[in-house]
MIFIDREN-965152 format. One line per 2 residues: for each residue x negated, y, z negated of C-alpha. Coordinates in nm, 3 decimals. Each point is the difference from the previous one (the first is absolute). Layout:
<rs>
X,Y,Z ~ ... $
</rs>
This chain:
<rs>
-2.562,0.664,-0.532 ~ 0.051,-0.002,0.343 $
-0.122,-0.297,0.277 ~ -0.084,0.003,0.348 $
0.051,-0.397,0.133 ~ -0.263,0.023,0.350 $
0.038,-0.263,0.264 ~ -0.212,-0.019,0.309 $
0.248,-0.059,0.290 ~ -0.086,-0.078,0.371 $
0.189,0.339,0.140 ~ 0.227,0.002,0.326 $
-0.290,0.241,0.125 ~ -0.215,-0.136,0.217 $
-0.352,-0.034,-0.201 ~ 0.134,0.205,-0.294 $
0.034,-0.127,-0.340 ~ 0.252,0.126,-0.212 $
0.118,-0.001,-0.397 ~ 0.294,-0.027,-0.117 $
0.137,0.128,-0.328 ~ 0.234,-0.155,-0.230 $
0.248,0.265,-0.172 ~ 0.093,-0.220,-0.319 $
0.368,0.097,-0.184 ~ -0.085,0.240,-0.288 $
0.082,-0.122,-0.363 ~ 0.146,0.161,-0.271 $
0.015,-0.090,-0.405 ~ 0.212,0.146,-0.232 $
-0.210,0.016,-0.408 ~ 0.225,0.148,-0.191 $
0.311,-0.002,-0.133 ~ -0.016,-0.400,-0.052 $
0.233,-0.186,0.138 ~ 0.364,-0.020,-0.183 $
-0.082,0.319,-0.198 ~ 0.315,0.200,-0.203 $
0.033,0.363,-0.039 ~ 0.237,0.193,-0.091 $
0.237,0.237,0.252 ~ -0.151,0.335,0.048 $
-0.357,-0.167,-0.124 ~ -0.312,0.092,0.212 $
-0.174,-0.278,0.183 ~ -0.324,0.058,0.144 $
-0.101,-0.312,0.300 ~ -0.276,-0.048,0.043 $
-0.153,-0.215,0.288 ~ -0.294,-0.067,0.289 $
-0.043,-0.037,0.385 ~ -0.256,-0.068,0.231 $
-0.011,-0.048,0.401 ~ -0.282,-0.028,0.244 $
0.102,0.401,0.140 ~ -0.044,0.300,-0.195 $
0.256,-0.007,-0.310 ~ 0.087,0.361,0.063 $
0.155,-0.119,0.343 ~ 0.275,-0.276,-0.201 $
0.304,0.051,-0.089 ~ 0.126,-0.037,-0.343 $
0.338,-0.077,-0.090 ~ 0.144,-0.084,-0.386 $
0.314,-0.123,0.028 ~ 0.301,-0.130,-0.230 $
0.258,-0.251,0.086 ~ 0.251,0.184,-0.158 $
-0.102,0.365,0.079 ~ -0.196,-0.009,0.355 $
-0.318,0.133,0.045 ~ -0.176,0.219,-0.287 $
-0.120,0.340,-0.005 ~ -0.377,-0.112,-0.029 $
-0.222,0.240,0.194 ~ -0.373,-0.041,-0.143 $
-0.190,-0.137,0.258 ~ -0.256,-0.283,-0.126 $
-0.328,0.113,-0.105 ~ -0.378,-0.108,0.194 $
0.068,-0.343,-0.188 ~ 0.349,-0.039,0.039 $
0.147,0.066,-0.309 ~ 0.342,0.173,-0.007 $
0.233,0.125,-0.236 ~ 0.345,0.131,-0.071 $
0.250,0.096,-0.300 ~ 0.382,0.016,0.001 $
0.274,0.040,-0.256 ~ 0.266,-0.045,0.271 $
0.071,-0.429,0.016 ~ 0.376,-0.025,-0.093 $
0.064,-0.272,-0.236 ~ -0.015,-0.388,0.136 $
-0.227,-0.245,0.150 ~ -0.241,0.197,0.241 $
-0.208,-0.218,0.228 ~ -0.347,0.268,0.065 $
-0.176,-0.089,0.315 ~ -0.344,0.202,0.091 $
-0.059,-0.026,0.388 ~ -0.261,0.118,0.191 $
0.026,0.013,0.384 ~ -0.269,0.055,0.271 $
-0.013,0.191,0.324 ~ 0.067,-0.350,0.143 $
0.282,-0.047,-0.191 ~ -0.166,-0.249,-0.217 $
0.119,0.011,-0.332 ~ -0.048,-0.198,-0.360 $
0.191,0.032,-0.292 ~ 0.048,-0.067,-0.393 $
0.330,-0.011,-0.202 ~ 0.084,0.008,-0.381 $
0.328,-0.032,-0.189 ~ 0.068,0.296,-0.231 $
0.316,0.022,-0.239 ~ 0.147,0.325,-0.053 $
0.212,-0.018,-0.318 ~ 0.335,0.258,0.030 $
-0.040,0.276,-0.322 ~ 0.352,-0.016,-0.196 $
0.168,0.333,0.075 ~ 0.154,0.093,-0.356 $
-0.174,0.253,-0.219 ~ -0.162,-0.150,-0.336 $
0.017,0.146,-0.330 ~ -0.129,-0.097,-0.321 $
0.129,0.158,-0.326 ~ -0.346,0.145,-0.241 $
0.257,0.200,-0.260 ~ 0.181,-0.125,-0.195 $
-0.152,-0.370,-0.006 ~ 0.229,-0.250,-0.071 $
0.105,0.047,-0.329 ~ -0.220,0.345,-0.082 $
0.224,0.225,-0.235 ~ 0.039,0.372,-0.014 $
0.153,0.235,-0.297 ~ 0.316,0.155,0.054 $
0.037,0.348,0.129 ~ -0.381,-0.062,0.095 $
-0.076,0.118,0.368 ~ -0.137,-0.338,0.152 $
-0.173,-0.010,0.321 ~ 0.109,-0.300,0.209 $
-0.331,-0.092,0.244 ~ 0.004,-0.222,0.259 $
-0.186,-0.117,0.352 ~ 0.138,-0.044,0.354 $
-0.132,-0.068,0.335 ~ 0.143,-0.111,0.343 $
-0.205,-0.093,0.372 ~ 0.143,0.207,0.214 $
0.096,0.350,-0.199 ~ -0.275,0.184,-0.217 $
0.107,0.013,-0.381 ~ 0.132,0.351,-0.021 $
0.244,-0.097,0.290 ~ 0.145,-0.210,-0.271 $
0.295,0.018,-0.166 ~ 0.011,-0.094,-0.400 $
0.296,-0.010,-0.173 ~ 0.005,-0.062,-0.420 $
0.322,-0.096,-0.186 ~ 0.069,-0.173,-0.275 $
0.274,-0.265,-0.122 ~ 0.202,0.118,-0.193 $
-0.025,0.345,0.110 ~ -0.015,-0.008,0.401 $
-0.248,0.307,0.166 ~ -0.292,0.109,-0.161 $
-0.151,0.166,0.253 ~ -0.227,0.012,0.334 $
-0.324,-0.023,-0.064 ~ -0.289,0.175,0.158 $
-0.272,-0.209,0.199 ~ -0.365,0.107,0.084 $
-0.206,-0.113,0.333 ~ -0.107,-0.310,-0.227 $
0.318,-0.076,-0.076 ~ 0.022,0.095,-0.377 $
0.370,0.046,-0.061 ~ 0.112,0.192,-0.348 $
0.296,0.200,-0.199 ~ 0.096,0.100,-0.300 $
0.289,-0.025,-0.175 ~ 0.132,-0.070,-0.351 $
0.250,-0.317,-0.121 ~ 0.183,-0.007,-0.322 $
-0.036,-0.285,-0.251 ~ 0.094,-0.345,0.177 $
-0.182,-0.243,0.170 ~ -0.001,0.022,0.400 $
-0.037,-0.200,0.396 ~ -0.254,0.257,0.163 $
0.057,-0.040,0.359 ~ -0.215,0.152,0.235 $
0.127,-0.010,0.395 ~ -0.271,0.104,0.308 $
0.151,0.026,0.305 ~ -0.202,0.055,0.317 $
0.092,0.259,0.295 ~ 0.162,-0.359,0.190 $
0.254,-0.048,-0.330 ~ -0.212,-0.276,-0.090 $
0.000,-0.021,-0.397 ~ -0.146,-0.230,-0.294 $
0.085,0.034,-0.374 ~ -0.213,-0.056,-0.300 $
0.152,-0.039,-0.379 ~ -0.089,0.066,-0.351 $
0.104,-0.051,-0.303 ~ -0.043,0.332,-0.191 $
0.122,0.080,-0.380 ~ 0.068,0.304,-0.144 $
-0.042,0.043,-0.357 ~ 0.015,0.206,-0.321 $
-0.334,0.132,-0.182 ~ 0.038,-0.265,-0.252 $
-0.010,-0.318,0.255 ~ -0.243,0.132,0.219 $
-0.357,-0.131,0.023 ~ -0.189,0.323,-0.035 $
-0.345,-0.155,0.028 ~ 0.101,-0.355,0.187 $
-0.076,-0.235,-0.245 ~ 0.319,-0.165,0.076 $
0.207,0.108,-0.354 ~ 0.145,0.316,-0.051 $
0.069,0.078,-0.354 ~ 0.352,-0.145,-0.004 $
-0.200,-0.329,0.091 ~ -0.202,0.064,-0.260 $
-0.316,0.199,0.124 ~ -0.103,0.208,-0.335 $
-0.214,0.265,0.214 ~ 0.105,0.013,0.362 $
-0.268,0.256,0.104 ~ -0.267,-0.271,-0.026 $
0.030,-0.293,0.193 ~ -0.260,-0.234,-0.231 $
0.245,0.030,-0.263 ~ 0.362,-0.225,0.017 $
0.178,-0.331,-0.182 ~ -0.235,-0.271,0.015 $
-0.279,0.210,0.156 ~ -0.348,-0.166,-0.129 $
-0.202,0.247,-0.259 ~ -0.235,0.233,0.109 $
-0.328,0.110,-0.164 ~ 0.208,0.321,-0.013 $
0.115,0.094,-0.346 ~ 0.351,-0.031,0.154 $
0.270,-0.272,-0.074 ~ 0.038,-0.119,0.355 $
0.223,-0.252,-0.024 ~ 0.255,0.212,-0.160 $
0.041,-0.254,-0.282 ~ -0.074,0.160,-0.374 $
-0.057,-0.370,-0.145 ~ -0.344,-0.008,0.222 $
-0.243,0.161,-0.115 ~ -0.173,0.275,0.231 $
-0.277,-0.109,0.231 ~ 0.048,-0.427,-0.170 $
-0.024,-0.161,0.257 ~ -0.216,0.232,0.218 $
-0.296,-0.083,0.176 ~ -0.208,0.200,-0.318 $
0.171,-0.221,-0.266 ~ -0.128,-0.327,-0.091 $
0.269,-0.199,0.057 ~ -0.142,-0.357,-0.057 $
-0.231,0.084,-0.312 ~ -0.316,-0.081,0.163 $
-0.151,0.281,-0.064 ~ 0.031,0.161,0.382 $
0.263,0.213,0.156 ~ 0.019,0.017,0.417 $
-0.136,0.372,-0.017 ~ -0.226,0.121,-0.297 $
-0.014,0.165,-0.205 ~ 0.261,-0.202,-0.183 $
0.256,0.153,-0.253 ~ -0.041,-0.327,-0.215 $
-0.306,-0.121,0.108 ~ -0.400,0.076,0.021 $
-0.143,-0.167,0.262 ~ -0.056,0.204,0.337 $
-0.006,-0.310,0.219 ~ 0.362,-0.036,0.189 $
0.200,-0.289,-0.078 ~ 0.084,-0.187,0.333 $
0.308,-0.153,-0.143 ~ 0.174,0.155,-0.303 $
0.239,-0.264,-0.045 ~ -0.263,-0.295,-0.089 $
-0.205,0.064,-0.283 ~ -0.268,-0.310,0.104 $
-0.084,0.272,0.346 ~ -0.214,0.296,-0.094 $
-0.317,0.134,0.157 ~ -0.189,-0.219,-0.320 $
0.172,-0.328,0.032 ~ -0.153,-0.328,0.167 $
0.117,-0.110,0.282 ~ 0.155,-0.342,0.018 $
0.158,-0.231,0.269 ~ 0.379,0.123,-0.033 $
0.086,0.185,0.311 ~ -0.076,0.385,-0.136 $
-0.299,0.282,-0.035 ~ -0.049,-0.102,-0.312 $
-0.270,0.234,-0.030 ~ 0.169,0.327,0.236 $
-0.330,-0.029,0.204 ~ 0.265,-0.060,0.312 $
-0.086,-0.368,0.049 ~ 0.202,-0.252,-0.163 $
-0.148,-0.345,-0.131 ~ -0.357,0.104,0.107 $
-0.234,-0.183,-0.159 ~ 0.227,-0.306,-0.050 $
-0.001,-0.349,0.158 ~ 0.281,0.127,0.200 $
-0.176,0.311,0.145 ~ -0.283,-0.060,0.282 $
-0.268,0.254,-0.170 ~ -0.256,-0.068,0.249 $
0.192,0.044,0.295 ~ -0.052,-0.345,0.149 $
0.335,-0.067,0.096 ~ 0.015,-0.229,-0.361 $
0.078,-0.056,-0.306 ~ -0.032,-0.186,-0.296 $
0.366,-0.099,-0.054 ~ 0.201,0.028,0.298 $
0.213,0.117,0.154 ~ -0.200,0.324,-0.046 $
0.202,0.371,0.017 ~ -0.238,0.101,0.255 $
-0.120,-0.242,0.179 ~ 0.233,-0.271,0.231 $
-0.201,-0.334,-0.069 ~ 0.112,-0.263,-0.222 $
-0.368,-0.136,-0.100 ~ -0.167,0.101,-0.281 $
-0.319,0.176,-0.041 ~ -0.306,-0.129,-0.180 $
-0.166,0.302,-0.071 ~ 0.195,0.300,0.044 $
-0.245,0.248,-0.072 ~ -0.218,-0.099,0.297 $
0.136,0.074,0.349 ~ -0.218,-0.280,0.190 $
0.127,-0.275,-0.233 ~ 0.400,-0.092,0.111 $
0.164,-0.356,0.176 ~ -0.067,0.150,0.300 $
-0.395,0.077,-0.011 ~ -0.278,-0.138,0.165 $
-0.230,-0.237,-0.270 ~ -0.358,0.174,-0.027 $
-0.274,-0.231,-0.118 ~ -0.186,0.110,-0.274 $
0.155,0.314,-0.150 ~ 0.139,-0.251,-0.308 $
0.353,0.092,0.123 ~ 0.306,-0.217,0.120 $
0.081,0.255,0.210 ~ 0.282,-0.158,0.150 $
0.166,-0.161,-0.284 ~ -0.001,-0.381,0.035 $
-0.205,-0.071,-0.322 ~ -0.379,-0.069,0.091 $
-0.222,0.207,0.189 ~ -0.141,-0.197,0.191 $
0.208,-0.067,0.378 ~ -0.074,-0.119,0.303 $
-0.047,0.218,0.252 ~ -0.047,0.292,-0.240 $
-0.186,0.337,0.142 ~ -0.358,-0.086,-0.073 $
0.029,-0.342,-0.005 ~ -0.308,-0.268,0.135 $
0.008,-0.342,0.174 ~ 0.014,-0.293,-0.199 $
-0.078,-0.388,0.068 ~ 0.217,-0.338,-0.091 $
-0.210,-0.108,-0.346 ~ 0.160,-0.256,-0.108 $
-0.179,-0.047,-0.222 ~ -0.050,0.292,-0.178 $
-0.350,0.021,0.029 ~ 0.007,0.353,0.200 $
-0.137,-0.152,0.364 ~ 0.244,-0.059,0.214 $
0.010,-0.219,0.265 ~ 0.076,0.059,0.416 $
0.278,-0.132,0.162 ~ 0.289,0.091,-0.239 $
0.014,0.341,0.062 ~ -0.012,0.322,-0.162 $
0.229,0.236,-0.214 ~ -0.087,0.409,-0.102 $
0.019,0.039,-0.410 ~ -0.132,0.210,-0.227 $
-0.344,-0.076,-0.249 ~ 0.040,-0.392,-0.068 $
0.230,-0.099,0.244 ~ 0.318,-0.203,-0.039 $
-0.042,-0.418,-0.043 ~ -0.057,-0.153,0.216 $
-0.172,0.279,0.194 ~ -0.246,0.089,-0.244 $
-0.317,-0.046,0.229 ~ -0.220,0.260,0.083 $
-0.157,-0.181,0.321 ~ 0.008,-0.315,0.132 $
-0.346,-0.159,-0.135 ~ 0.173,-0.263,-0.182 $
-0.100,-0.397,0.131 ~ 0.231,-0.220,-0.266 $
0.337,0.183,-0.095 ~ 0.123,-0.217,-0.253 $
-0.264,0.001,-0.240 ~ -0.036,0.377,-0.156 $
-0.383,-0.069,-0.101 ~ -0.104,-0.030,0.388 $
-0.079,0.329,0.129 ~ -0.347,0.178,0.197 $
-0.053,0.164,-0.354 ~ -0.010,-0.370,-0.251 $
-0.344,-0.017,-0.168 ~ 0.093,-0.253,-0.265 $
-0.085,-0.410,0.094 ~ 0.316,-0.257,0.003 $
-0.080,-0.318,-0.106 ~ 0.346,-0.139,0.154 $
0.145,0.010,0.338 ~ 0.182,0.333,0.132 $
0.336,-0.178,0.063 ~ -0.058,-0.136,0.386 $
-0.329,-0.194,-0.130 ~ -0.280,0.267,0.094 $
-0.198,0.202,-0.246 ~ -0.037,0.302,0.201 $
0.100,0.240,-0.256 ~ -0.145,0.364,0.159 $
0.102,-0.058,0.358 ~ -0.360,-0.087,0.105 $
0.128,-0.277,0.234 ~ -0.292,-0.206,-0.211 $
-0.009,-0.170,-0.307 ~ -0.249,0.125,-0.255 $
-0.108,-0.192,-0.301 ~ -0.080,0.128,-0.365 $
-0.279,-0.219,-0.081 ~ -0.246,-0.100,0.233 $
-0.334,-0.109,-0.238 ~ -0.117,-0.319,-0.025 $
-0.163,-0.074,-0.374 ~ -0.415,-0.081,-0.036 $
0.044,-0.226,-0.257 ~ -0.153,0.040,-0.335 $
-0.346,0.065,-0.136 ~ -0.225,-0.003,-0.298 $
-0.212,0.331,-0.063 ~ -0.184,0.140,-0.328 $
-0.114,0.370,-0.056 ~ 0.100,0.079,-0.361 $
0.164,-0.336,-0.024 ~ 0.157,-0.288,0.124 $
0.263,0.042,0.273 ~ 0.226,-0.176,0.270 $
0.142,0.202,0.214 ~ 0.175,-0.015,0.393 $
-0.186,0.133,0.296 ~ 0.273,0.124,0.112 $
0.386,0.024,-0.067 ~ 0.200,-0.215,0.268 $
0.213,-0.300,0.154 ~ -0.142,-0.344,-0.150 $
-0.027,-0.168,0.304 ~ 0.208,0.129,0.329 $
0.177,0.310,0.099 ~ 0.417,-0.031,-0.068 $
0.204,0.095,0.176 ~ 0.275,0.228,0.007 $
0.215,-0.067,-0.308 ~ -0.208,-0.318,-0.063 $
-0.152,-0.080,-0.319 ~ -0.312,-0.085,-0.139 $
-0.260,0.052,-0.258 ~ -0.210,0.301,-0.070 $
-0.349,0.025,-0.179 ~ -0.008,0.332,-0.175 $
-0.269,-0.108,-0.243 ~ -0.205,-0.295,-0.162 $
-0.053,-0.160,-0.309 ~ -0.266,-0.100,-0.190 $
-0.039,-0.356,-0.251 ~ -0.299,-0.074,-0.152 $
-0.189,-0.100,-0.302 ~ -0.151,0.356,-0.150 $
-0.219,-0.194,-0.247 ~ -0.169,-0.219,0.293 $
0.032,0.328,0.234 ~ -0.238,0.149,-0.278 $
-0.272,-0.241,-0.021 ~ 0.013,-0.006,0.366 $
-0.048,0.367,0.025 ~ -0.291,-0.018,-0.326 $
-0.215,-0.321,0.176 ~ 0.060,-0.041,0.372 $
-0.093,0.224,0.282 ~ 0.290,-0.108,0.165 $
0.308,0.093,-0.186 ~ 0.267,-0.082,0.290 $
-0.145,-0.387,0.049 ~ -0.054,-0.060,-0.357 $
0.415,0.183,-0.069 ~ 0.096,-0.235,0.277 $
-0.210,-0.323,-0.024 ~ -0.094,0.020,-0.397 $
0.348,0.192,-0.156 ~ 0.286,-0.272,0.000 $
0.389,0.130,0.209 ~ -0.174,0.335,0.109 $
0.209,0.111,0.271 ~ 0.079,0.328,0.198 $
0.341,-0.027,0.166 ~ 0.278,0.246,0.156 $
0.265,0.132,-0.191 ~ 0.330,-0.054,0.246 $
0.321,0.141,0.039 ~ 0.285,-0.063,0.203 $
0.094,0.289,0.289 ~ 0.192,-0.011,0.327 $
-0.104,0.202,0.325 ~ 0.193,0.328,0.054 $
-0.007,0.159,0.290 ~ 0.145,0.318,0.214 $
</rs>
């Protein structure tokens, strides 16, 4: 991006204005290589970097420059948005300080830098030995071919010289090298056992050596099929390499150990070795089952066996102690009786077969579950919990001003209230929803038992007193069921008339009723101790 600064100047000419503009240095940014990068001599770099300037970018001049080699042959020109590259192989090993700078027709200029190390390539030819590997052997009067790798920085492979001798025994010839640097030759060593040496040399006389050890041997203590015996070691068919002293038996038919006091194939993954019934691969030479053993060697592990908590697949399923209270079977991260094989925490599970029950879970009200393992189900704060009220006294209505906790159906004591209706805490038969009449004080000396902020009594009749009648007969009865006298009241006693009672002569009631037209006066004035009275009892006042 390029910027024009204008400023409106009072000009020397008289009654012109004129503007003046600002030519600002150019910049320049180097991106890439970072700073402090290594490479090796000969390595290609490519810089990378950016410029700007308030003139065209095609008129600046670019310069890349080292501070131990002087300016760089970098001739791309930046492009329309003043990117620029260049590559070069060229840096000579050391500490090169890389400035970009970019200069303007007013010779303006701005500049970057970066440190890059340039790390000096050793100058000696490598060579690595592939034939014979330390230690190979070869049979006597055999032609061997000796193999082996080279490379240098500065000369291409077949520029290379390769030399191959051998101690005792001195020259064994020049080998021939390819444009990879593959360097071979034949030749053939009698019996004894050898220091290969092979020399490169590179067109300066710079050389590097490589050594093996390299045995040559007769038919009889050579490793035909590299098993590691040869059959003076012991190796009772060296064309097969399965087959050697102390080789395990193969489901084969052959005696691969080389041992006659084994059996063939006992021992072999199709011989029941443990006498559970299963061999490793069926079908089994002394066996039935076609289920594969898992471990041969313990006759409680077979594909039919139950699994218990003692560290192995009891069962060859491929998990060991599943099902057990040391395996976490619902994948909770638990288990019944840590520590657990697979699973890292030291508390154990409730209910292992149920992923949302663990130490670690969230209590749910109502599913019937401890879910997380503390012994009740009931928490607060649980998911689904509800707000309940101080009740203390156990009455379920809680009282305000003692604040509130969450728990599930029923609460926790003391905050077992489901709102706060109650008037008299202390007393669990005062609550809004009482019905029944106390005939004794709640506790603080009121008898407001249902909250009504009112005292209302059970009994509120007064008697009538008692009368004569006759219908069918004589009879004495109450007008009406009731308080003899005044109203009690709360919790005060007194007597009530609930009926009446009848004395009287019945002979003199009869002549009464046979001769005189007025049976009452003659009962009462003629009949000796007639009387109708109340029949009392004893009751105090309740009320709510």
């Amino acid at each position: 991006m390029r910027i024009l600064f204008p400023l409106l100047l009072l000009s020397c000419q008289t009654g012109d204005k004129g503007v003046v503009v600002f030519d600002n240095a150019p910049s320049a940014s180097i991106l890439s290589p970072q700073n402090y990068a290594v490479y090796n001599e000969g390595e290609s770099i490519t810089f990378q970097g950016v410029v700007d300037d308030d003139s065209p970018l095609e008129d600046l001049t670019i310069q890349w420059t080292s501070s131990i080699q002087g300016e760089l042959p970098a001739l791309d020109p930046p492009d329309s948005e003043g990117y620029l590259s260049f590559s070069t192989a060229s840096l000579i090993p050391g500490n090169h300080i890389i400035t970009l700078r970019a200069i303007d027709d007013g010779a303006q200029q701005g500049e970057d830098e970066i440190n890059v190390f340039i790390e000096a390539v050793p100058e000696i030819p490598s060579v690595q030995i592939l034939h014979p590997t330390s230690g190979e052997m070869s049979l006597a009067e055999m032609p061997y071919v000796f193999m082996g790798q080279v490379s240098d920085e500065q000369d291409l492979p077949t520029e290379l010289i390769v030399e191959i001798s051998s101690s005792p025994g001195g020259f064994i010839c020049f080998a021939s090298v390819d444009g990879i640097g593959f360097a071979q030759c034949t030749h053939t060593l009698p019996l004894g056992t050898y220091m290969i040496q092979f020399r490169v040399t590179d067109t300066d006389g710079n050389s590097s050596v490589s050594e093996a050890v390299f045995q040559v041997v007769s038919q009889a203590d050579f490793d035909a099929d590299g098993d590691g015996y040869s059959p003076n070691a012991g190796d009772c068919k060296d064309q097969n390499p399965n087959i050697y002293p102390g080789a395990p038996e193969l489901c084969d038919g052959l005696d691969n150990d080389c041992n006659e006091l084994t059996p063939i194939d006992v021992g072999s993954d199709c011989y029941d070795d443990d006498g559970d019934g299963y061999c490793e691969t069926p079908p089994c030479l002394n066996a039935d089952s076609m289920l594969p053993d898992c471990d041969d060697t313990l006759p409680q592990t077979s594909p039919e066996s139950e699994e218990v908590p003692n560290g192995y697949d009891d069962d060859c399923d491929g998990l060991i102690d599943e099902g057990t209270v040391n395996f976490d079977d619902d994948g909770d991260g638990y288990c019944e009786a840590p520590p657990c094989l697979n699973a890292t925490s030291l508390e154990p599970d409730c209910d292992d077969n149920n992923y949302l029950v663990n130490p670690a879970a969230i209590e749910i009200c109502g599913d019937g579950l401890d879910n997380n393992c503390n012994g009740t189900t009931n928490e607060e704060n649980a998911q689904g919990c509800r707000q309940f009220y101080f009740d203390g006294d156990g009455d379920s209505f809680g009282v305000s001003g003692m604040g509130s906790q969450c728990w599930c159906d029923g609460g926790s004591y003391p905050y077992t209230g489901l709102d706060t209706m109650d008037c008299y805490d202390t007393n669990g038969d005062v609550h809004p929803l009482q019905t029944q009449y106390f005939s004794a004080h709640r506790g603080d000396g009121s008898f407001d038992y249902n909250c009504s902020y009112s005292e209302e009594r059970e009994h509120l009749d007064i008697s009538g007193g008692c009368q004569w009648g006759y219908i069918s007969g004589l009879s004495c009865s109450t007008n009406s069921s009731g308080w003899e006298g005044t109203l009690p009241t709360c919790g005060q006693s007194g007597l009530w008339v609930s009926d009446c009672d009848a004395q009287y002569d019945a002979l003199c009631f009869g002549l009464c009723i046979a001769f005189s037209s007025d049976w009452l006066y003659c009962l009462l004035q003629q009949c000796q101790n007639s009387q109708c009275n109340p029949e009392y009892d004893s009751r105090t006042q309740g009320c709510r």
